[in-house]
N, C-alpha and C positions, 0 to 999 in steps of 0.2 A: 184338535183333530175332530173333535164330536163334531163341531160347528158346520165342518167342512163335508163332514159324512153327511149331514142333515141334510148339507146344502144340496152335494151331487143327485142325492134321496129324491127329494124333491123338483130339481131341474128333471131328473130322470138323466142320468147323466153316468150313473155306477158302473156302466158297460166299456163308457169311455176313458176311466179311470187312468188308467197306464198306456192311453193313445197319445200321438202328436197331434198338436193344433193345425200345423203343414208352413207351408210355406205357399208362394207364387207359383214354385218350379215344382214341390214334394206336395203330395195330398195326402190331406188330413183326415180329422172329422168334418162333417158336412156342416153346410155353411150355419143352418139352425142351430146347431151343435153350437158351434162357434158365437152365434149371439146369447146363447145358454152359459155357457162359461162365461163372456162378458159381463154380464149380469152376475151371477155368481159369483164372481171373481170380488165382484166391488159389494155385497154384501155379509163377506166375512168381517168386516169391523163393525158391522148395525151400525150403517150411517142414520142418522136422526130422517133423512130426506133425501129421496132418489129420482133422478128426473129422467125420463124413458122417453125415447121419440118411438112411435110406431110400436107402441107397445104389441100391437094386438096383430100386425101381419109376422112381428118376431113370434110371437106364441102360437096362435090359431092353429096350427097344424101338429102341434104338443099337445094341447089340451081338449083338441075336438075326437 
């Protein structure tokens, strides 16, 4: 669970905690949102190596 805390921490993500991802037809969290979990999602095991398209148009609007 820590892992997972660090993670949301980090993404900036803590707010969305207990939201739904949505569906086509149900809305979610917002699409950024949504490539923040994806990534997240897949660094709860500390993969050795992560391969990211478009890293910087997913984040730029997080970290600026």
């Amino acid at each position: 669970m820590a892992r997972i805390e660090a993670l949301t921490t980090a993404f900036g993500l803590q707010e969305q905690t207990n939201s739904l991802i949505g569906t086509p037809i149900r809305k979610g969290i917002s699409g950024g949102q949504k490539r923040r979990v994806s990534v997240a999602s897949q660094l709860i095991t500390s993969p050795k190596i992560l391969f990211l398209d478009e890293v910087r148009t997913t984040f730029s609007h997080y970290r600026t």
